[in-house]
N, C-alpha and C positions, 0 to 999 in steps of 0.2 A: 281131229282136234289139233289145233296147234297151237306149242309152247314157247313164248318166245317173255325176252329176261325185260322189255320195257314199252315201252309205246311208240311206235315209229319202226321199229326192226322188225315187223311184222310187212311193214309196206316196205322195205329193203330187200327181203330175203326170199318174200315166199306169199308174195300179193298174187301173183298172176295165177299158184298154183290151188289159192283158194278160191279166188271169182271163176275159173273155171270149174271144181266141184260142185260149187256153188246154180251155176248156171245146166251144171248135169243134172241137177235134182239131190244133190249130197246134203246132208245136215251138215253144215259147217260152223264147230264153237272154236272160239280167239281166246287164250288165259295167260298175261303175264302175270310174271310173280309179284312185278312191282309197279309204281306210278310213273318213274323216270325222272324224280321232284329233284335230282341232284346231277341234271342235264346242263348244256349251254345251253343260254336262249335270252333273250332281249326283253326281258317284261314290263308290264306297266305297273305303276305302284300300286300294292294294295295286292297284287294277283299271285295265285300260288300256283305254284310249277307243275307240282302234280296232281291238282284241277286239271288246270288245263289243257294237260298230256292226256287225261285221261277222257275228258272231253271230245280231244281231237283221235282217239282211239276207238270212241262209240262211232264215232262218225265215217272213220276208214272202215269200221269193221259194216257199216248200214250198205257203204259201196260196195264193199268189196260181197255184199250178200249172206253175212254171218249171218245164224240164227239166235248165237249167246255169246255174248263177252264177261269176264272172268277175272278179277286182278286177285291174285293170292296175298297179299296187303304186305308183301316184305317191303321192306325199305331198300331203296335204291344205293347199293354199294359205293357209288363212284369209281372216278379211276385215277390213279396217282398220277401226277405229272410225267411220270417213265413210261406210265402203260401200264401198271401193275395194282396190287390191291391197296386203295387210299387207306393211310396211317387214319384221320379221322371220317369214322365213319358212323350210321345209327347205330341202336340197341338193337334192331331187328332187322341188320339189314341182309340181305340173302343169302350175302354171300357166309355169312357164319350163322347162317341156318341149320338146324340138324338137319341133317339129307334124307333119313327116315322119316321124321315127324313133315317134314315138305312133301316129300313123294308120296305119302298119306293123305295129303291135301288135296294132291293132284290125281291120286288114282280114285277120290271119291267122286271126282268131275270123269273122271273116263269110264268108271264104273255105271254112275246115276247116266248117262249117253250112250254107256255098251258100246263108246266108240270102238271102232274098226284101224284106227292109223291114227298115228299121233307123230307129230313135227317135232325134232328137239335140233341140238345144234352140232356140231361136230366134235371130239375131245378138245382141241384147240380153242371150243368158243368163239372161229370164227376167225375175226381178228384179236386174239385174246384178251377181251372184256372179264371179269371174275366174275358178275352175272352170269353171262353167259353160259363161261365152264360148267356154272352149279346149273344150268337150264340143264343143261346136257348128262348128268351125275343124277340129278332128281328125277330127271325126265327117264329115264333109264330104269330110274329105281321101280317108279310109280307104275310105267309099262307092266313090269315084273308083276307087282303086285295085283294090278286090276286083268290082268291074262290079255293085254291089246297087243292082238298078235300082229303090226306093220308099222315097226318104228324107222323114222326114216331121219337121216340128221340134212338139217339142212346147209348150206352152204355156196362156197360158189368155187368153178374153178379154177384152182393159182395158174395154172401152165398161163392161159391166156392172158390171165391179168399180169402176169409180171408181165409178159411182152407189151402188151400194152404200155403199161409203165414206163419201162426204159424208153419204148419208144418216143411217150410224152415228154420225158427229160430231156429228151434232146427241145424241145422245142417250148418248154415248160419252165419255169425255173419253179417249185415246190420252196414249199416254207422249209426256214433251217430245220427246226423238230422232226418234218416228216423224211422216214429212211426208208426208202424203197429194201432195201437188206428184210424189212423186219415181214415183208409179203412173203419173202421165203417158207418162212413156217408158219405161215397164217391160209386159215380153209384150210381144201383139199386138194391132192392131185389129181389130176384127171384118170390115172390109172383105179385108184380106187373108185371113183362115182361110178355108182349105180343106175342112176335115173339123168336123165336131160327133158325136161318135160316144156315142150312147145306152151308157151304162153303168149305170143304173138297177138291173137285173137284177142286176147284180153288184155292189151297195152292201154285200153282207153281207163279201166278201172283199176287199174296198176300207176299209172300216172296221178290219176284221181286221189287214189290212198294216200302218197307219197305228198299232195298238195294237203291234202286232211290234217298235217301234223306239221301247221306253219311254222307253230315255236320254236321248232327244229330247223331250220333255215338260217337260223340269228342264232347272234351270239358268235362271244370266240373273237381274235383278232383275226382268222382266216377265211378263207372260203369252208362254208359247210358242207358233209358230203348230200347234202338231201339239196341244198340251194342249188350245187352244181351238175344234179342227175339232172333235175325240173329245168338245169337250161338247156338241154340238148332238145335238138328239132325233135315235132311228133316223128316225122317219118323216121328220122334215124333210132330215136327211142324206142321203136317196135322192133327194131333188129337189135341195138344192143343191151336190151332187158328183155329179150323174149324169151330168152332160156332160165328157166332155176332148176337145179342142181339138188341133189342129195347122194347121199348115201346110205345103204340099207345092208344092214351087215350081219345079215344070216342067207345072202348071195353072194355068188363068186365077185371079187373084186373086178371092176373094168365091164359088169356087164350093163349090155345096152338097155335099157326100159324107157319106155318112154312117157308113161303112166303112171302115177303114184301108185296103184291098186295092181299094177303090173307085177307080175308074183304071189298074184296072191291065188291060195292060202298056202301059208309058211309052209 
C-alpha cells in the first residue's frame, strides 16, 4: 500500500516503484488522505480542484496498475507562502487531524488488504509540506496498529540533488522565492537510505502517471515542478527518474537493498 498526502506525489515519488510491483503480480492499493482541492493549477470555470485531482489520480493509479484507490476525505492543508502550515485553512484539514483517529482510518485499509509494506514519507515530509509530515506520523501510527510489518518512508536523495542544484544555478537563474539553502534539510541523506530501487524499466508508466495529473502543470507565476520533469527527453528521463529512494528504519542505516521486499521479514 502506498500513502501519499495528495494526488500527483504519488507520480513524483514513488510511480516507478508501484508499476513494477504491479507488473510482478503484487496487489498494489494508492490512498491519500486528501483531494489536493487547494493546489495551484489553471481551471476552467465552473470546475472543482479536487474533482479533478482526483479524477486525474484514478487514472495515474489505472497506468500505473493499482488494484484500489482510496482518498481518506481530509481536506487539503495548504501551504503558507514561507513553506509552512497556512493561517487559513479547512475544518478538517489533515494536517489538524487527530493522528490516532487518521491512523485508524488507514490501518482499516491495511488491515481489510493484510497488506505486507506500506509507503509513507520521511519525518521531514519530504520538502516539508505539513501534509506530508502528518503522512508520515499517521502513517507510522496506522503500521503500528494493523501489524504491517515493511514500512518504508519514501523520498529522494539530497547529496545528489543539491549538486545538482548548484550546478544549475550557475547556468539557471531560479525565481527570487526559491532557496536552494532550504534542500539542505529537505529528504534524506544518502547515508541513511536504505533502498535505491531500479525503476528504469518502468520510465514509460512513470512518465505516463506524471502526464495523468495535468492540472498540476499550471498554475503559479513560475515554472511547475511536474511541467518541467514532463520536459526532459524520454531517453534522459529514464536515467534521471529511474531510481526512487526510501528508507526503512528497523535496518542498518546506509544499507544497500535494492528491492522494496528486500529484508524481508523484519
Amino acid at each position: 500500500m502506498f500513502f501519499h498526502a495528495h494526488p500527483d506525489d504519488e507520480a513524483l515519488l514513488t510511480a516507478g516503484t508501484m508499476a513494477k510491483l504491479a507488473a510482478e503480480g503484487h496487489r498494489v492499493v494508492l490512498v491519500v488522505a486528501t483531494a489536493g482541492e487547494r493546489g495551484l493549477a489553471d481551471m476552467e470555470p465552473g470546475e472543482a480542484l479536487g474533482e479533478t485531482r482526483l479524477r486525474e489520480l484514478y487514472e495515474s493509479a489505472a497506468l500505473l496498475g493499482c488494484a484500489r484507490v482510496e482518498c481518506l476525505g481530509y481536506g487539503d492543508s495548504g501551504l503558507s507562502p514561507q513553506g509552512g502550515v497556512a493561517d487559513e485553512r479547512p475544518d478538517n484539514a489533515f494536517i489538524d487531524a487527530d493522528t490516532e483517529e487518521a491512523a485508524k482510518a488507514l490501518a482499516a485499509i491495511l488491515q481489510e488488504e493484510r497488506a505486507d509494506l506500506l509507503t509513507i514519507y520521511d519525518p521531514a515530509g519530504g520538502y516539508g509540506h505539513p501534509d506530508h509530515v502528518q503522512v508520515h506520523r499517521v502513517g507510522r501510527r496506522a503500521a503500528k496498529i494493523a501489524g504491517t510489518k515493511i514500512v518504508l518512508e519514501a523520498t529522494v536523495n539530497r547529496d545528489p540533488l543539491l549538486r545538482l542544484l548548484r550546478l544549475a544555478s550557475r547556468f539557471y537563474r531560479f525565481p527570487p522565492e526559491f532557496d536552494i539553502r532550504t534542500f539542505e534539510s529537505a529528504y534524506s541523506p544518502g547515508e541513511v537510505i536504505t533502498h535505491r530501487v531500479n525503476v528504469r524499466k518502468y520510465a514509460r508508466q512513470k512518465r505516463a502517471s506524471m502526464a495523468a495529473h495535468a492540472s498540476q502543470a499550471t498554475g503559479g507565476d513560475t515554472d511547475r515542478t511536474l511541467a518541467v520533469m514532463l520536459k526532459v527527453p524520454r531517453l534522459l528521463y529514464r536515467y534521471v527518474f529511474g531510481t526512487e529512494w526510501y528508507v526503512r528504519r528497523d535496518v542498518p542505516p546506509g544499507t544497500r537493498l535494492r528491492h522494496p521486499f528486500d529484508g524481508w521479514p523484519a
